[in-house]
PyMOL commands that place a pseudoatom at each C-alpha (Angstrom):
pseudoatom trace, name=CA, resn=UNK, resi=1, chain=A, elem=C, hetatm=0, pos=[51.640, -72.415, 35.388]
pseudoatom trace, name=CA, resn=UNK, resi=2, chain=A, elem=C, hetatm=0, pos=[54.926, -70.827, 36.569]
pseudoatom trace, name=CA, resn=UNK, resi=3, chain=A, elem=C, hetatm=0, pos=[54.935, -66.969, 37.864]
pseudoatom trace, name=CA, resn=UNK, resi=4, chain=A, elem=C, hetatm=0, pos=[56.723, -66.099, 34.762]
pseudoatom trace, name=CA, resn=UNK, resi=5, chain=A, elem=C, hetatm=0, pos=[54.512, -68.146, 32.650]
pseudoatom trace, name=CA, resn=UNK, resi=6, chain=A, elem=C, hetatm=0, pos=[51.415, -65.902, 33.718]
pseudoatom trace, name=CA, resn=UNK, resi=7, chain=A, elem=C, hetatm=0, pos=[53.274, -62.579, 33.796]
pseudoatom trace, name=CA, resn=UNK, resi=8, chain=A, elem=C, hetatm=0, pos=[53.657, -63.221, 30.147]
pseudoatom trace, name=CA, resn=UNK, resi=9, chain=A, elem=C, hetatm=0, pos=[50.441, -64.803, 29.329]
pseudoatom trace, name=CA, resn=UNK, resi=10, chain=A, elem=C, hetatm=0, pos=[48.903, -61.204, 30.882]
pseudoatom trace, name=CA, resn=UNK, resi=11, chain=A, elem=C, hetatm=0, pos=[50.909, -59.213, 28.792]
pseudoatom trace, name=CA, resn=UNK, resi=12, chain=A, elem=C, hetatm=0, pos=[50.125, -61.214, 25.518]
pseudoatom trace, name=CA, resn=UNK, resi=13, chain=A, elem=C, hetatm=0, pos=[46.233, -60.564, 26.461]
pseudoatom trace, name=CA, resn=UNK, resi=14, chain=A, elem=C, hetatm=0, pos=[45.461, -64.185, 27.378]
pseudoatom trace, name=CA, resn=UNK, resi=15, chain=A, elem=C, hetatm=0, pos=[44.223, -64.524, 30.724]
pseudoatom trace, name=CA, resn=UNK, resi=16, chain=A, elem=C, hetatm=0, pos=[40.857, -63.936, 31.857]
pseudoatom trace, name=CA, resn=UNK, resi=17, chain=A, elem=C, hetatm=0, pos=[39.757, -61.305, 34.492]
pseudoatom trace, name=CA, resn=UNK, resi=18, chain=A, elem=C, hetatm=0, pos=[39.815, -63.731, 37.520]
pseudoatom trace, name=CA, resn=UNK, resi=19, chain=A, elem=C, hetatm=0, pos=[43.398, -64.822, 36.311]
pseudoatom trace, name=CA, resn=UNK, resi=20, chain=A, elem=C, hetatm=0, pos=[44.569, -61.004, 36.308]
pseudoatom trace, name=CA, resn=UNK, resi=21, chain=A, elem=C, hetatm=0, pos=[43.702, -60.431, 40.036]
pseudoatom trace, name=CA, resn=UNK, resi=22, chain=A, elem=C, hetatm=0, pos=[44.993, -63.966, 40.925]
pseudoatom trace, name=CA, resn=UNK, resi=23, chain=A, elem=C, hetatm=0, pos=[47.924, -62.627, 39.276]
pseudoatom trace, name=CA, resn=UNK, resi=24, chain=A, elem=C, hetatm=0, pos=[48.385, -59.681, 41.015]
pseudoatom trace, name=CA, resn=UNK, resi=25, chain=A, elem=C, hetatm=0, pos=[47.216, -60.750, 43.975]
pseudoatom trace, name=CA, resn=UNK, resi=26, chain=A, elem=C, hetatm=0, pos=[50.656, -62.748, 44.564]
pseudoatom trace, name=CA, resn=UNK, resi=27, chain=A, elem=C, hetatm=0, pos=[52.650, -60.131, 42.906]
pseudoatom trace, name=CA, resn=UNK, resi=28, chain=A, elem=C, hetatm=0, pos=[51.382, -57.630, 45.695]
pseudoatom trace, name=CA, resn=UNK, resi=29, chain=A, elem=C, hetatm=0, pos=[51.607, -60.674, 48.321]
pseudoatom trace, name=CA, resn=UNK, resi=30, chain=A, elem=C, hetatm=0, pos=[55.547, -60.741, 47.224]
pseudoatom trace, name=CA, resn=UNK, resi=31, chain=A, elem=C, hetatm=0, pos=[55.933, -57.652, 46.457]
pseudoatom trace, name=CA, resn=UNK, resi=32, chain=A, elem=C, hetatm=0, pos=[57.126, -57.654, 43.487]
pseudoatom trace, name=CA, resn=UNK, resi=33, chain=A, elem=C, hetatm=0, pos=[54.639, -55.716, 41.718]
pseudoatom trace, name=CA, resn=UNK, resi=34, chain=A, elem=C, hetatm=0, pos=[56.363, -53.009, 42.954]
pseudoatom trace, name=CA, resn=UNK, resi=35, chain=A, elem=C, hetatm=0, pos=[59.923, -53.739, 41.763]
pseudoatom trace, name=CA, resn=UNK, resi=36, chain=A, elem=C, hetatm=0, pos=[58.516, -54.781, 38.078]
pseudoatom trace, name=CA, resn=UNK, resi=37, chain=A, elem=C, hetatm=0, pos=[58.121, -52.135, 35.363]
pseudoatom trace, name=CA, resn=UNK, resi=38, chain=A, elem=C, hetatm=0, pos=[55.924, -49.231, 36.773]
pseudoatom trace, name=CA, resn=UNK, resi=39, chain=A, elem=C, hetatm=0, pos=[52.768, -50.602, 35.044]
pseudoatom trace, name=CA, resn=UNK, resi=40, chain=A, elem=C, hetatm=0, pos=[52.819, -53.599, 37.594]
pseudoatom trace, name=CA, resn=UNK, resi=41, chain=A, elem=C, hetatm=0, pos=[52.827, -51.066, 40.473]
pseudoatom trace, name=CA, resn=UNK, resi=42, chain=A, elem=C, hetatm=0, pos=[50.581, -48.541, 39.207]
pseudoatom trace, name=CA, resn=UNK, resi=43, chain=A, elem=C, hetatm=0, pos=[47.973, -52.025, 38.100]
pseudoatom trace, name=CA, resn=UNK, resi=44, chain=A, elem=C, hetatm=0, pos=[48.232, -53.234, 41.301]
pseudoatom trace, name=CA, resn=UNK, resi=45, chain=A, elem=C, hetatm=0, pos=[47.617, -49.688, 43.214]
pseudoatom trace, name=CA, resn=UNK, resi=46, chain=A, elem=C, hetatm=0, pos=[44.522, -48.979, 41.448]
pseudoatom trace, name=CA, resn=UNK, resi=47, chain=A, elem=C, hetatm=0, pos=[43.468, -52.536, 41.868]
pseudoatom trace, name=CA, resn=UNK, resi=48, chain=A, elem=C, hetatm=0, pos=[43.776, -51.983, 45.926]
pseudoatom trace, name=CA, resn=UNK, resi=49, chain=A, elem=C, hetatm=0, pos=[42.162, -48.947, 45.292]
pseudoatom trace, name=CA, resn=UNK, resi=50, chain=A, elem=C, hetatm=0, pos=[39.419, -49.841, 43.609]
pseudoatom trace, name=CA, resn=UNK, resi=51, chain=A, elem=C, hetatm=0, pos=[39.223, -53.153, 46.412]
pseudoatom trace, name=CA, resn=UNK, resi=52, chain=A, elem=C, hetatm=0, pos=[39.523, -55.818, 44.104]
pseudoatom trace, name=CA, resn=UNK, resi=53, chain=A, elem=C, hetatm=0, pos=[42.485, -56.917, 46.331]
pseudoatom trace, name=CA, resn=UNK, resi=54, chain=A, elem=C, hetatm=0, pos=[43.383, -56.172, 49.932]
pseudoatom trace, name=CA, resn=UNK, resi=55, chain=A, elem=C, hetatm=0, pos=[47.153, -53.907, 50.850]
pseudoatom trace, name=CA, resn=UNK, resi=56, chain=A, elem=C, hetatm=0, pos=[48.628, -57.605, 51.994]
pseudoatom trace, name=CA, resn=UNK, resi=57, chain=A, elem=C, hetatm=0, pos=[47.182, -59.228, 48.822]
pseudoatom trace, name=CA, resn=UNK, resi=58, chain=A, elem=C, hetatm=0, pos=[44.016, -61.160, 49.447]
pseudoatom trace, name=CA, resn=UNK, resi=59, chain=A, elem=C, hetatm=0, pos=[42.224, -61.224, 46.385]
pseudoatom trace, name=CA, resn=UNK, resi=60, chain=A, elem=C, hetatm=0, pos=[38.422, -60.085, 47.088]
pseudoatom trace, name=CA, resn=UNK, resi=61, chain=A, elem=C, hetatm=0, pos=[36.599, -61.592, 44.211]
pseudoatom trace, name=CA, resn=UNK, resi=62, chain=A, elem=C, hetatm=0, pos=[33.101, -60.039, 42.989]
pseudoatom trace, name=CA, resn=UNK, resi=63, chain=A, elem=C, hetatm=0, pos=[30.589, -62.475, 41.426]
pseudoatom trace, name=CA, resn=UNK, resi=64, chain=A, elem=C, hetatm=0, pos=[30.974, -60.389, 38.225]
pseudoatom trace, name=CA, resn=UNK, resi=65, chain=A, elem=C, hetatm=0, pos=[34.089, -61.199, 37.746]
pseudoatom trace, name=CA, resn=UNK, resi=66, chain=A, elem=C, hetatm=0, pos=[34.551, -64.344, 39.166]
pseudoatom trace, name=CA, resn=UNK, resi=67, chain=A, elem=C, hetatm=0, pos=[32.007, -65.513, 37.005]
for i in range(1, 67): cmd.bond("trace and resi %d" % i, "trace and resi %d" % (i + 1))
show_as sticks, trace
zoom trace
């Protein structure tokens, strides 16, 4: 599925948890999560935060979610 593809498919609501930090994962890798709509930026931040994915965008995966 195409970048674009997903971006939509998480704003619609249908992509699971794993997909999401996949998702932003490369938009923090590219840096484009912080050029999208604030949202993406503010998603990804507390994502880092919170250590679901690294400041260069390596996705750390938690058997919870990954799961």
């Amino acid at each position: 599925m195409e970048l674009m593809d997903r971006i939509i498919a998480y704003e619609e609501g249908n992509i699971n948890e794993a997909e999401i930090l996949q998702l932003f994962a490369e938009l923090i890798k590219s840096g484009m999560a912080w050029s999208l709509q604030g949202h993406y930026g503010r998603t990804a931040k507390a994502l880092i935060d919170a250590e679901y994915i690294s400041e260069d965008g390596q996705t750390i995966f938690y058997q919870d979610i990954a799961q």
